[in-house]
Each structure stands twice: as C-alpha cells, then as structure tokens.
Jmol script that loads the backbone (N, CA, C; Angstrom):
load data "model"
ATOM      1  N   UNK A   1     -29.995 -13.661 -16.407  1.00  0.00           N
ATOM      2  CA  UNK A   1     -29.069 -12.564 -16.296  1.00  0.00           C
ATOM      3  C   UNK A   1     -27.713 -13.124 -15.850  1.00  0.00           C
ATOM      4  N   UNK A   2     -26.764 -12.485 -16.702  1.00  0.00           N
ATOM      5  CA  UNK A   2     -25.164 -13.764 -16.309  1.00  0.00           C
ATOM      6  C   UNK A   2     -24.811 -13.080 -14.501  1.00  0.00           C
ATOM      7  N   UNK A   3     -24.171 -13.301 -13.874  1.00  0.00           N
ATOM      8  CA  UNK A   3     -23.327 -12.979 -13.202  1.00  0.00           C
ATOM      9  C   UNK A   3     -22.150 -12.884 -13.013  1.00  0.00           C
ATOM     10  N   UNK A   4     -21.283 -11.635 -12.661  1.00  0.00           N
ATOM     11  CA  UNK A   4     -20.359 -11.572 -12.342  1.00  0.00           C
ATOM     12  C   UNK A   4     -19.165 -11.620 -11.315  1.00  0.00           C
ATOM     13  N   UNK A   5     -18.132 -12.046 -11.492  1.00  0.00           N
ATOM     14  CA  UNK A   5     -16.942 -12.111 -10.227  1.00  0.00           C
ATOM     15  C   UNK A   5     -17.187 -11.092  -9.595  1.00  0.00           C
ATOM     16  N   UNK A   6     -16.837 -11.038  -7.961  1.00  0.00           N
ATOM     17  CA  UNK A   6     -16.523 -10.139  -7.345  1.00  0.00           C
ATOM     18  C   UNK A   6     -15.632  -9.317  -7.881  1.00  0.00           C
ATOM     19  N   UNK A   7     -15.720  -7.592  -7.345  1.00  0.00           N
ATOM     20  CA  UNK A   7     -14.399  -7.150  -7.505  1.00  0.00           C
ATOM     21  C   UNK A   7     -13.077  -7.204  -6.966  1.00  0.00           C
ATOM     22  N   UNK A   8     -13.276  -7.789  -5.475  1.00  0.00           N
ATOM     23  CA  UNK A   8     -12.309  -8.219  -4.958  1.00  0.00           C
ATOM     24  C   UNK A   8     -12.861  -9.756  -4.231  1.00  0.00           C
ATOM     25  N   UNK A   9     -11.742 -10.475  -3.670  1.00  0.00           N
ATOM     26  CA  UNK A   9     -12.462 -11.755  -3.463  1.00  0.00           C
ATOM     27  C   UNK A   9     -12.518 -11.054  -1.485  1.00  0.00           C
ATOM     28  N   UNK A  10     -13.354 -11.791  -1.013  1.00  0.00           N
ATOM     29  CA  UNK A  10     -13.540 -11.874   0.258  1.00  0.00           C
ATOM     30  C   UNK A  10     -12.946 -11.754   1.498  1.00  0.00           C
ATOM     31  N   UNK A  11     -12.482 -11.037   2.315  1.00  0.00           N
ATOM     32  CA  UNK A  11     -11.297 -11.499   3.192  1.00  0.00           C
ATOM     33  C   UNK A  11     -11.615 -12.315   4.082  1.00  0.00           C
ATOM     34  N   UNK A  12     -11.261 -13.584   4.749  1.00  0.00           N
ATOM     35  CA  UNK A  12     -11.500 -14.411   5.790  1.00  0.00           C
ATOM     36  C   UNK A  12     -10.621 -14.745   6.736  1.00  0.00           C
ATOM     37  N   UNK A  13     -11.423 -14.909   7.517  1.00  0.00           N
ATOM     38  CA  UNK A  13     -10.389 -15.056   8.998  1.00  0.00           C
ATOM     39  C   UNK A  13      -9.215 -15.914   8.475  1.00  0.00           C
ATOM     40  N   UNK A  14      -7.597 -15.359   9.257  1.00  0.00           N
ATOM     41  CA  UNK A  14      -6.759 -15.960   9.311  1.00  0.00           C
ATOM     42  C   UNK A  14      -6.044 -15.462   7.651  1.00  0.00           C
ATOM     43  N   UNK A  15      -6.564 -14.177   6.735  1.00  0.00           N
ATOM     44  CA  UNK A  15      -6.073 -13.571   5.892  1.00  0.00           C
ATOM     45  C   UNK A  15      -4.641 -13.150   6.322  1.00  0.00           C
ATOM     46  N   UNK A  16      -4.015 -12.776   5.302  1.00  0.00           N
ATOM     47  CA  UNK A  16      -2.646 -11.962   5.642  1.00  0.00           C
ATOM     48  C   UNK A  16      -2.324 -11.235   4.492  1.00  0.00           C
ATOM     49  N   UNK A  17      -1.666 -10.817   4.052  1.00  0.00           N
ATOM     50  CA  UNK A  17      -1.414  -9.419   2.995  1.00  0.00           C
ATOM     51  C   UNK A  17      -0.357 -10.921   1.949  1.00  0.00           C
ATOM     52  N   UNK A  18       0.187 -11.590   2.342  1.00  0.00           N
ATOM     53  CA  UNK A  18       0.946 -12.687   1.875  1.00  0.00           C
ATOM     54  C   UNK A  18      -0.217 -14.063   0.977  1.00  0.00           C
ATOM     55  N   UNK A  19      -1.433 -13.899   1.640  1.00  0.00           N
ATOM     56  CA  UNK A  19      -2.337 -14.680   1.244  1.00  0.00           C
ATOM     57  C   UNK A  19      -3.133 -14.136   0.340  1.00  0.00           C
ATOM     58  N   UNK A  20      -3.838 -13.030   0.744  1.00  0.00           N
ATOM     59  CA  UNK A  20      -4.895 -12.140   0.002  1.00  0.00           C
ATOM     60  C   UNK A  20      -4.557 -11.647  -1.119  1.00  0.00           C
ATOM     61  N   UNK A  21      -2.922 -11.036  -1.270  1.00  0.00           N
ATOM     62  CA  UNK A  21      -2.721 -10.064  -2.535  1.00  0.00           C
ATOM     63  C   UNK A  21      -2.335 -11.507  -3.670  1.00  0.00           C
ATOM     64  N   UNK A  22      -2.038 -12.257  -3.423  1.00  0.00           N
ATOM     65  CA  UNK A  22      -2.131 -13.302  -4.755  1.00  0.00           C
ATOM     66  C   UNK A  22      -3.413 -13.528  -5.126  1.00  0.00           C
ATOM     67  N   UNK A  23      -4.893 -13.720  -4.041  1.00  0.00           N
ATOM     68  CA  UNK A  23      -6.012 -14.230  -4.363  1.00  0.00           C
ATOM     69  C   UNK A  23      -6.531 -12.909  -5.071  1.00  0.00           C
ATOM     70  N   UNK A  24      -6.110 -11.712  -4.842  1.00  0.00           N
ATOM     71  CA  UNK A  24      -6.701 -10.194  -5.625  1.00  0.00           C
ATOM     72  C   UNK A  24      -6.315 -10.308  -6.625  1.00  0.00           C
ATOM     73  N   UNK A  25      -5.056 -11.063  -7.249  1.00  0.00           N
ATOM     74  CA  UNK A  25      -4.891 -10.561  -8.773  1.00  0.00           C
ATOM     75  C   UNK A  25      -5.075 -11.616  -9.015  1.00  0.00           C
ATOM     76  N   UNK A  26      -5.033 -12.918  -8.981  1.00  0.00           N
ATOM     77  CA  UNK A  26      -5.436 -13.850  -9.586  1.00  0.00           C
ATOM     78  C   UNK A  26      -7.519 -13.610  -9.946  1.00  0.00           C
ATOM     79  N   UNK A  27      -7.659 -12.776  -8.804  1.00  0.00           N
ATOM     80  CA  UNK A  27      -9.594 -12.035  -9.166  1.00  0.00           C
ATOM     81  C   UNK A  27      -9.493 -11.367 -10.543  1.00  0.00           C
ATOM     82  N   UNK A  28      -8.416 -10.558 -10.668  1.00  0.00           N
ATOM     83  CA  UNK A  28      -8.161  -9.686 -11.979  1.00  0.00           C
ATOM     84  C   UNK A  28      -7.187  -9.790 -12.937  1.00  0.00           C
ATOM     85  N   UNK A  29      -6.748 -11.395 -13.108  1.00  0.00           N
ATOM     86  CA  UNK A  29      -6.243 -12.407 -13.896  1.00  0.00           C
ATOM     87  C   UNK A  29      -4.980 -11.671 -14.351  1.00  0.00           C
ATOM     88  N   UNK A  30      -4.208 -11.495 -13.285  1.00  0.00           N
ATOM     89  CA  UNK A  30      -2.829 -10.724 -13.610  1.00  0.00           C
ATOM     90  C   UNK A  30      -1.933 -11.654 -12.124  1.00  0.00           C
ATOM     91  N   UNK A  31      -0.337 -11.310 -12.217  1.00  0.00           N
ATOM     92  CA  UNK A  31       0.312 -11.618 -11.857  1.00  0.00           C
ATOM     93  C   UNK A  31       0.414 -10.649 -10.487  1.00  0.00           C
ATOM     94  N   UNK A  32       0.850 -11.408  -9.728  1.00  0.00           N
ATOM     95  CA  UNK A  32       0.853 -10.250  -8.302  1.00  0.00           C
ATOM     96  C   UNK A  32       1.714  -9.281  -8.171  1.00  0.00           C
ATOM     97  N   UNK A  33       2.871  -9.118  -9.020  1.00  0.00           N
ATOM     98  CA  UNK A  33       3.661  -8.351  -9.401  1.00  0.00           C
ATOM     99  C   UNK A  33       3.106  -7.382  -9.966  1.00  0.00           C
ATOM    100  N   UNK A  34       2.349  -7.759 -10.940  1.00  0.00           N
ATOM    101  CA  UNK A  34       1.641  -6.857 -11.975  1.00  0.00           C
ATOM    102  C   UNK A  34       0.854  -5.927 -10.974  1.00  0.00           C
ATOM    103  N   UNK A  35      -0.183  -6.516 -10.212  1.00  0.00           N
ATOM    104  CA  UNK A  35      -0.929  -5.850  -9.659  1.00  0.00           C
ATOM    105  C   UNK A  35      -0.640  -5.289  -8.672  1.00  0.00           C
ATOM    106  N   UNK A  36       0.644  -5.216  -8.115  1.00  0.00           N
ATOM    107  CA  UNK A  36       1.767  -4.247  -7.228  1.00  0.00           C
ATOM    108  C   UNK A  36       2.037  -2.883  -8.244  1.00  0.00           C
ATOM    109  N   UNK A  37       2.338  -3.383  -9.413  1.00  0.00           N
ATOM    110  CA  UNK A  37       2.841  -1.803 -10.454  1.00  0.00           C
ATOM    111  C   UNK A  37       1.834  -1.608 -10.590  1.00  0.00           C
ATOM    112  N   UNK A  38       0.480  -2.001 -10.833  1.00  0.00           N
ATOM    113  CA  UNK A  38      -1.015  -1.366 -11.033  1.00  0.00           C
ATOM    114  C   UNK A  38      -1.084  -0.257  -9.695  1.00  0.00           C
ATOM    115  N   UNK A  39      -0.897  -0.531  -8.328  1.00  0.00           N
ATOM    116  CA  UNK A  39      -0.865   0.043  -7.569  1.00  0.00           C
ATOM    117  C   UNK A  39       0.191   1.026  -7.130  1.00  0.00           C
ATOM    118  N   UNK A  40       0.972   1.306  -8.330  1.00  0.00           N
ATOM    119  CA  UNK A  40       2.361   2.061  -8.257  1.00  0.00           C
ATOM    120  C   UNK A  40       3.128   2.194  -6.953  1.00  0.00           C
ATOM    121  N   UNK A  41       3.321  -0.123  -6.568  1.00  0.00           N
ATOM    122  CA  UNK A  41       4.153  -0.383  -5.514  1.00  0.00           C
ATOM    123  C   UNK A  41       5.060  -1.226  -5.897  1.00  0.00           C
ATOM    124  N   UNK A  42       6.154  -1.369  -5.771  1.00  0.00           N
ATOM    125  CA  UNK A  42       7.009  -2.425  -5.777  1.00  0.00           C
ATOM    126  C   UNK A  42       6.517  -3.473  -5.224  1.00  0.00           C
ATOM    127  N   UNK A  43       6.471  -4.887  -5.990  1.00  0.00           N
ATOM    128  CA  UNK A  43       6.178  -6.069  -4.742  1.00  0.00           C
ATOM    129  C   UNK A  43       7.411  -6.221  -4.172  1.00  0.00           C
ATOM    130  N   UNK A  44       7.637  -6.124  -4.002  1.00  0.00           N
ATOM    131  CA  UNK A  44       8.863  -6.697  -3.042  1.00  0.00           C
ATOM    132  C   UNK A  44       8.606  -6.027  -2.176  1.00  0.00           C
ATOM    133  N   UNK A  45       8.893  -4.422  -2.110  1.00  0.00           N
ATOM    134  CA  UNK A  45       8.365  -3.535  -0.660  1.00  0.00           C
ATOM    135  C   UNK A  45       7.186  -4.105  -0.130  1.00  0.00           C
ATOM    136  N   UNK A  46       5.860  -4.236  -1.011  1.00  0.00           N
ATOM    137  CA  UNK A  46       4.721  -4.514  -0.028  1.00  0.00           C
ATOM    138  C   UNK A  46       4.604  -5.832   0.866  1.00  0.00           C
ATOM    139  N   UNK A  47       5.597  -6.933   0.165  1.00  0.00           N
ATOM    140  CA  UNK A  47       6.086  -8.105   0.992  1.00  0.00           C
ATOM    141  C   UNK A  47       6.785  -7.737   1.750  1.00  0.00           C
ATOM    142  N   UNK A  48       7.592  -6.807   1.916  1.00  0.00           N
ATOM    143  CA  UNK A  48       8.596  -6.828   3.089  1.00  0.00           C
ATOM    144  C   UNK A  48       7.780  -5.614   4.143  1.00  0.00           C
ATOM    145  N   UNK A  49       6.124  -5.476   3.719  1.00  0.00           N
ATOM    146  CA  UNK A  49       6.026  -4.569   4.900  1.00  0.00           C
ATOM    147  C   UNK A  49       6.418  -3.210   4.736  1.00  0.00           C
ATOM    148  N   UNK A  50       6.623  -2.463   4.389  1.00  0.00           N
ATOM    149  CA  UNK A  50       6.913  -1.174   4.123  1.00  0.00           C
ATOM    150  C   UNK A  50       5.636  -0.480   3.880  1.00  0.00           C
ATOM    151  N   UNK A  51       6.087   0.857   4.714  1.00  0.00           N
ATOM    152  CA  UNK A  51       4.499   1.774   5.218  1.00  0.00           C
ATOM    153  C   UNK A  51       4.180   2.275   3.676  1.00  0.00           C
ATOM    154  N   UNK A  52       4.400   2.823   2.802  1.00  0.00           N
ATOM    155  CA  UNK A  52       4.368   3.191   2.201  1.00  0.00           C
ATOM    156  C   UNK A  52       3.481   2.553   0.991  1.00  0.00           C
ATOM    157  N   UNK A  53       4.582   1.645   0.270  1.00  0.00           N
ATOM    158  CA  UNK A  53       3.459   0.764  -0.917  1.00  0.00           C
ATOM    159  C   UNK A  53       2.055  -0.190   0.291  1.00  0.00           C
ATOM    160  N   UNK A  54       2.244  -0.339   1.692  1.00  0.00           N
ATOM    161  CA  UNK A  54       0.943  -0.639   2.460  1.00  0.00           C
ATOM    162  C   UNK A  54      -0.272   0.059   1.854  1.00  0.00           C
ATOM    163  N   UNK A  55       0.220   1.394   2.265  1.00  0.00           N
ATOM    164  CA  UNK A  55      -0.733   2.538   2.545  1.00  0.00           C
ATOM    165  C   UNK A  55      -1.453   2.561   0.668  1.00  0.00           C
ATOM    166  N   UNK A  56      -0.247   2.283  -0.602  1.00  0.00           N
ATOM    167  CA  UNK A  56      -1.172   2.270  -1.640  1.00  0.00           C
ATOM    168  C   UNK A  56      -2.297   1.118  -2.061  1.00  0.00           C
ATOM    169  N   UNK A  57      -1.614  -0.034  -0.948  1.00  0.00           N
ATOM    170  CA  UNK A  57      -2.793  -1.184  -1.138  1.00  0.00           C
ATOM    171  C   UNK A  57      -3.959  -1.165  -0.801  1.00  0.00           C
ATOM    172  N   UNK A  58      -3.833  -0.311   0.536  1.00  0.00           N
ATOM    173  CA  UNK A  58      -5.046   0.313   1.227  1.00  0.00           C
ATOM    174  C   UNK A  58      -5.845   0.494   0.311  1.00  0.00           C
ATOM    175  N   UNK A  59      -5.031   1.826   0.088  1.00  0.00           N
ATOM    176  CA  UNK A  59      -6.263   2.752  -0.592  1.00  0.00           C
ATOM    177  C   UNK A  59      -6.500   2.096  -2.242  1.00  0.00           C
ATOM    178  N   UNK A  60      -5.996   1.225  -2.616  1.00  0.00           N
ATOM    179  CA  UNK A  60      -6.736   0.502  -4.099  1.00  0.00           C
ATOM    180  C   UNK A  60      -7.508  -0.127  -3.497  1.00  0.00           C
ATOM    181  N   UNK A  61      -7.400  -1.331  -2.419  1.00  0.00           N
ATOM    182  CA  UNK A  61      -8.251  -2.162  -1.849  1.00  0.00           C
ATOM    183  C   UNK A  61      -9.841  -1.296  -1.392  1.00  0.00           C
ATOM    184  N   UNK A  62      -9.546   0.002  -0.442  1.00  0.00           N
ATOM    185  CA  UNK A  62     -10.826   0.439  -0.781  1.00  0.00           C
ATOM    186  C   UNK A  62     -11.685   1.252  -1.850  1.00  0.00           C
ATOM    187  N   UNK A  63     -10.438   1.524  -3.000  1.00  0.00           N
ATOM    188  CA  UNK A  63     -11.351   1.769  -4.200  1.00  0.00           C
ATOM    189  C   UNK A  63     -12.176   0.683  -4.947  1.00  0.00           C
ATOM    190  N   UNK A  64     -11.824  -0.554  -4.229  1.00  0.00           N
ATOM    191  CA  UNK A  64     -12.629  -1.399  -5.189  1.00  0.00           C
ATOM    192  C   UNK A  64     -13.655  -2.012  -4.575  1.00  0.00           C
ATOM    193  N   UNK A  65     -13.426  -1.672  -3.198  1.00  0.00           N
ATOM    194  CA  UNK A  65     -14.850  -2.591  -2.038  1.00  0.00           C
ATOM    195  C   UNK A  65     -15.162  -1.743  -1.848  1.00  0.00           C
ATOM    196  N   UNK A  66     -15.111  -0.253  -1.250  1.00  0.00           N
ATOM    197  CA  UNK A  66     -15.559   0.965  -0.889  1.00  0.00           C
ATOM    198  C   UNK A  66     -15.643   0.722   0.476  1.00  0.00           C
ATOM    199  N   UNK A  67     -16.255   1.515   1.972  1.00  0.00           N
ATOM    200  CA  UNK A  67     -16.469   1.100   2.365  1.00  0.00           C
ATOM    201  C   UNK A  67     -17.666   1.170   2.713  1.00  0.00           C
ATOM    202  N   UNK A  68     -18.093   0.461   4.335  1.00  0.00           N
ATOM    203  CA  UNK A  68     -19.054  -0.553   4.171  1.00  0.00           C
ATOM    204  C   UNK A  68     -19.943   0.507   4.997  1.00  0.00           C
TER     205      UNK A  68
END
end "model"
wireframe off; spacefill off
backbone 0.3
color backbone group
C-alpha cells in the first residue's frame, strides 16, 4: 500500500512562523507566497506579524491538522 506525505509537516521545537511557513508549502509544492494568497494573506503582512493574515494561518493550519 503506497504512502503518503503528511498534510502538513511537523512542528518542532525552536519552530517560528519564518521557518515553518516555507517548510508548509514546500509540503504542497508551491511557493510561500503562493501559499499566503491560498490563505487570502499577503506574505509580506504575515512576515511582518500582522494580527490579521496570523489569524488566517491559524485557521488554514488547523484545517489541515485539525485538532488534536
């Protein structure tokens, strides 16, 4: 039976939103930009921290791990 990639990759100690959101779209073989407009955020806002495109990473991040 094949196996498949995670849907998201793992978070590990010493993560940061600067580390993780490149390793998430490189999981779903897109550009991190890309996967900022997938999340209808500007990258640039979610790099600079802004509550707003945060709050949409959130909530994609737990549409795809759910929680636990």
């Amino acid at each position: 039976m094949p196996t498949f990639p995670p849907l998201a990759p793992a978070l590990v100690p010493r993560d940061s939103m600067l580390s993780y959101l490149p390793r998430l779209a490189a999981t779903k073989g897109v550009s991190t930009a890309d996967l900022c407009y997938d999340m209808k955020a500007a990258c640039r806002r979610v790099l600079n921290f802004e509550d707003e495109p945060l709050a949409a990473v959130a909530e994609f991040w737990w549409t795809i791990v759910g929680a636990d």
